[in-house]
C-alpha positions in Angstrom: 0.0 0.0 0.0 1.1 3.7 -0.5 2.8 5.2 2.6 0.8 8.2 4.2 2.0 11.1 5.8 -0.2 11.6 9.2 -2.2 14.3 7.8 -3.2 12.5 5.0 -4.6 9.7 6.6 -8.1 10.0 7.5 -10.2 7.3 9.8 -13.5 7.0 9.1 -15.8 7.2 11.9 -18.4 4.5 10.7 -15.4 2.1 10.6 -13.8 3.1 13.0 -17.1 3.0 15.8 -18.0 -0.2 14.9 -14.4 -2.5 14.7 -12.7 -4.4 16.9 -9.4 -2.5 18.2 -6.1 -4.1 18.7 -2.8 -2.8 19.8 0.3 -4.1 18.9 3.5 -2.4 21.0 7.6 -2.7 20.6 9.8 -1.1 22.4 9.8 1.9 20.6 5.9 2.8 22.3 7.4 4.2 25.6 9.5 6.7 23.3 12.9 8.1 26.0 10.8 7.3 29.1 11.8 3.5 28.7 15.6 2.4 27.8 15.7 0.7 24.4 18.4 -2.1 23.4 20.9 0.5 22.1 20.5 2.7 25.1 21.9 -0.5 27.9 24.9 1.4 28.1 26.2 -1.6 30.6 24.8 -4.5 28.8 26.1 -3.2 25.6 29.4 -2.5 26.5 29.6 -6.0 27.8 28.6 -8.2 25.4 31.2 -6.3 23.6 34.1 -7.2 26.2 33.2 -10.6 25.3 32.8 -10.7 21.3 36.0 -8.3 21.0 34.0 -6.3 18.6 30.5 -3.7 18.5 27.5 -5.2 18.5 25.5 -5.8 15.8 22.5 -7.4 16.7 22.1 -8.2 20.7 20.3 -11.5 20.5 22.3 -13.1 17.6 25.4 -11.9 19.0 24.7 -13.7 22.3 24.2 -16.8 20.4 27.8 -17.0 19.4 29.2 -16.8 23.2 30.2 -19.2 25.2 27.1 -20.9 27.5 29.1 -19.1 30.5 29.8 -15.8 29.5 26.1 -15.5 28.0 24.7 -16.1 30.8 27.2 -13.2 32.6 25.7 -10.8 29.9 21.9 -11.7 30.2 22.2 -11.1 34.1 23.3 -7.6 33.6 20.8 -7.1 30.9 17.9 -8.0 33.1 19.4 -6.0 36.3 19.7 -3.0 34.0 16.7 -3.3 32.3 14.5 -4.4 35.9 16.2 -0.7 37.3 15.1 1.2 34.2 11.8 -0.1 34.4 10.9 0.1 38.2 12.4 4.0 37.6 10.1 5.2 34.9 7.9 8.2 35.4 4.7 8.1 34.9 4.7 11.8 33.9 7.3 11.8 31.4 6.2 13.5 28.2 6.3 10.1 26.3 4.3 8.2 28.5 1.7 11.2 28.8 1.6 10.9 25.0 0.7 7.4 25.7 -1.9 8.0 28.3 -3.7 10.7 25.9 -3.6 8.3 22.8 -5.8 5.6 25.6 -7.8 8.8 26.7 -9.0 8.8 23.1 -9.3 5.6 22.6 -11.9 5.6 25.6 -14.3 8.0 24.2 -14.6 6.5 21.0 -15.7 4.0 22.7 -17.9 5.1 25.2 -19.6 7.1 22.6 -20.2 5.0 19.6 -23.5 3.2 19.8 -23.2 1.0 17.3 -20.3 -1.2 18.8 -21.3 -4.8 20.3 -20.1 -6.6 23.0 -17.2 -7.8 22.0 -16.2 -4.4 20.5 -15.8 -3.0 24.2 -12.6 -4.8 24.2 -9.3 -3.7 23.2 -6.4 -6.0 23.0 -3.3 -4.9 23.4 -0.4 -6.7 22.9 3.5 -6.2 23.7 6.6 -7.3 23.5 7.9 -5.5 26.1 8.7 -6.5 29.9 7.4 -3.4 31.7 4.6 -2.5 33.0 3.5 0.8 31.8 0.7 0.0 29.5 -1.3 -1.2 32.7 0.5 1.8 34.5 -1.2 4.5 32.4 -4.5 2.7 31.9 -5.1 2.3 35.4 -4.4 6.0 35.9 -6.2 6.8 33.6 -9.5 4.8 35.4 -9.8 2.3 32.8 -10.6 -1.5 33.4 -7.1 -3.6 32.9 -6.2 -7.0 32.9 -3.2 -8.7 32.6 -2.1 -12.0 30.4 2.1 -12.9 31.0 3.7 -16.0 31.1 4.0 -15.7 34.5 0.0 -15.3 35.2 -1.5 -17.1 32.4 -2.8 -20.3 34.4 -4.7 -17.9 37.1 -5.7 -15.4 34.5 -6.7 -17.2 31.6 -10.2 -16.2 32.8 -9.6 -12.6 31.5 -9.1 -13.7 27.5 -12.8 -12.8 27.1 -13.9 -10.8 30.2 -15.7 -7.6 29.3 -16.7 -5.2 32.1 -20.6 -4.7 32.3 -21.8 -1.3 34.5 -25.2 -2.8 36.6 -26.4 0.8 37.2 -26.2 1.8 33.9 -26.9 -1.8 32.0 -23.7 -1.2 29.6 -21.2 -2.6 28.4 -17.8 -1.1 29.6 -14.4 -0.9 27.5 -12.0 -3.2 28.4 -8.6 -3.7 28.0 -6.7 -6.5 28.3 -2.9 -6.3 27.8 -0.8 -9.8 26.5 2.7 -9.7 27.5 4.5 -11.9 24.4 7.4 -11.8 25.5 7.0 -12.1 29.4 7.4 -10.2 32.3 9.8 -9.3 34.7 8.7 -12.2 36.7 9.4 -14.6 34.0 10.7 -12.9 31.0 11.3 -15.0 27.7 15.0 -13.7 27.3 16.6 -13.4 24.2 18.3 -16.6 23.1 18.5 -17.9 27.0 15.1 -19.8 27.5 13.5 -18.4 24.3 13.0 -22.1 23.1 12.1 -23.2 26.9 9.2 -26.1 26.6 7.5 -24.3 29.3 7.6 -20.4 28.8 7.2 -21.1 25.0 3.6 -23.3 25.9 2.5 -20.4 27.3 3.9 -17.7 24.8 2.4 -20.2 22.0 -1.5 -19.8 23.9 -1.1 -16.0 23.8 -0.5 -15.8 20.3 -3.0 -18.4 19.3 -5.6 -16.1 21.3 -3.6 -13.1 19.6 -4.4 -14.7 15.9 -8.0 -15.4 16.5 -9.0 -12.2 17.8 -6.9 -10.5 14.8 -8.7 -12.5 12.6 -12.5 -11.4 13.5 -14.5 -9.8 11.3 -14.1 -6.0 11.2 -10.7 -5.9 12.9 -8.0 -3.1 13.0 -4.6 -3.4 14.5 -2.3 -0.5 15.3 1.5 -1.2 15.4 3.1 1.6 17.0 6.8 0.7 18.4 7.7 -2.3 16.5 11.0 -3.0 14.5 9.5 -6.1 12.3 12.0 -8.4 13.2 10.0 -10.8 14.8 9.5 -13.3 11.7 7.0 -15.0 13.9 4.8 -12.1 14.6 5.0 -11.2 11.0 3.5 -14.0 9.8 0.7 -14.2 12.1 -0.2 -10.7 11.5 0.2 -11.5 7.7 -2.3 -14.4 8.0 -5.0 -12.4 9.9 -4.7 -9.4 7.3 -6.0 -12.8 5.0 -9.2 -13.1 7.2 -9.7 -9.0 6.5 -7.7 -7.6 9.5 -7.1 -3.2 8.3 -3.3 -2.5 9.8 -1.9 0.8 10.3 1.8 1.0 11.0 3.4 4.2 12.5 6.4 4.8 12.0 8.4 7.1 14.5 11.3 7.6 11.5 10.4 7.6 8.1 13.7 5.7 7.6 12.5 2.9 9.4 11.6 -0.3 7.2 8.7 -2.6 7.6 8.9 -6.2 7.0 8.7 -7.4 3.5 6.1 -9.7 3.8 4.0 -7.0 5.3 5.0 -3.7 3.1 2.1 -3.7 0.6 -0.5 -4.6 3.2 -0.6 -2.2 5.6 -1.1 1.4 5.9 1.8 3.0 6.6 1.9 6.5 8.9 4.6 8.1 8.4 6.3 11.3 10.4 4.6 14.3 8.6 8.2 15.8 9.5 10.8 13.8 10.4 13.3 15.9 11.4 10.5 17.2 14.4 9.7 14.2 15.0 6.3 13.2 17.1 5.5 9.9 19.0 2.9 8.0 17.4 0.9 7.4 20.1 0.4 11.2 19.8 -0.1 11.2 16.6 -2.9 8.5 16.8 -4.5 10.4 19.5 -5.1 13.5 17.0 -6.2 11.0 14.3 -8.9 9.8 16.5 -9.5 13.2 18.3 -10.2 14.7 14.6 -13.3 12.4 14.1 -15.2 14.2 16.8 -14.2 17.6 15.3 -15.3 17.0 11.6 -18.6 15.3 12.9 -19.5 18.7 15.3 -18.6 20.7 11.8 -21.0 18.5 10.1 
């Protein structure tokens, strides 16, 4: 598909207020509030002692250590990571961005009456560790659950829980974040136990609940975050855009590539400046926020 600048892309409402909403988050979603790969100054720096060389990619660089001396650099990359995570501010710019984009997200649908049952749910899917998806929505007064590989036998419950208001007899939105790669509890580390029998059982029931809910009728996905270079992932979204799954990908640098497989399938957002460049989440927030405005100048 052709690649859009942000303020060419238009949504339209009727879709829009009557699809099914998913989410699908990389590291990139939590902009400078969250250390990326490249940012682990420790980790980095490490696993560079011990390949005698700069890294090129962190996971298949770690593949060619020795058992021992992997396991010495995945030890400081999950201290360094666990300490950037616990430390992030809920008020930093980016995350606000974040929190604004749900804010939106909200009143679309608490306001569009033609939405069923299931459309009260938003899935939200991540590959990250931390917990500031759940952070912001619980700030934000929203009804969260949480699916990890660390909770999935106690909260396997939530896959299709939708909140219900007595007093008003409604439907509420609900959102229900799936942690693909883990938590800091049990986090599916790169090359370590990313094959575990285990942790990969469980991974493997997330994303078969991830491709069936991608795969309803009148389904859009947002990817906002995401390198592409999770073959896996690919695929799977590639087979629900065959069922009629809509995908917009933002891109937070125009540079940035998207997978291949996906590139003339999607609707690509691209920065409207890229050298002032804007999170996406923001970005999203305006798209939605700009259906309310053309309807009231209708």
């Amino acid at each position: 598909m052709e690649e859009y600048k942000n303020n060419e892309v238009k949504f339209d409402s009727r879709v829009l207020s009557s699809s099914h909403l998913n989410f699908f988050f990389g590291a990139g979603v939590n902009g400078r509030a969250i250390k990326q790969m490249k940012d682990l100054k420790k980790t980095v720096k490490l696993l560079e002692e011990k390949q005698e060389r700069e890294m090129i990619s962190f996971e298949n660089d770690l593949l060619d250590l020795p058992d021992e001396s992997k396991d010495i650099v995945l030890e400081c990359f999950l201290n360094e990571i666990k300490e950037d995570i616990t430390n992030f501010s809920i008020n930093h710019e980016d995350i606000k961005d974040q929190s604004q984009m749900f804010a939106s997200i909200n009143k679309l649908l608490m306001q569009s009456e033609n939405r069923t049952r299931t459309m009260k749910q938003v899935n939200i899917y991540t590959t990250n560790y931390d917990h500031v998806v759940e952070t912001v929505l619980n700030s934000n007064g929203l009804l969260c659950n949480v699916i990890s590989s660390s909770n999935i036998e106690s909260n396997d419950k939530f896959f299709d829980l939708i909140g219900y208001d007595y007093s008003k007899e409604v439907f509420i939105p609900t959102y229900l974040v799936s942690k693909i790669h883990g938590d800091l509890d049990n986090p599916i580390l790169p090359s370590k136990n990313k094959f575990d029998e285990t942790l990969m059982r469980k991974r493997f029931e997330i994303l078969f609940k991830m491709k069936s809910q991608l795969s309803r009728r009148n389904s859009l996905l947002f990817v906002i975050g995401y390198s592409g270079n999770d073959e896996h992932l690919n695929q799977l979204i590639n087979d629900s855009i065959g069922f009629g799954l809509t995908v917009y990908w933002f891109k937070y640098d125009n540079n940035e590539k998207v997978p291949k497989l996906l590139s003339n399938k999607v609707i690509i957002v691209q920065q409207q400046d890229n050298d002032n460049k804007k999170n996406p989440t923001a970005k999203l927030s305006e798209m939605v926020n700009e259906l309310w405005a053309s309807q009231l100048e209708e």
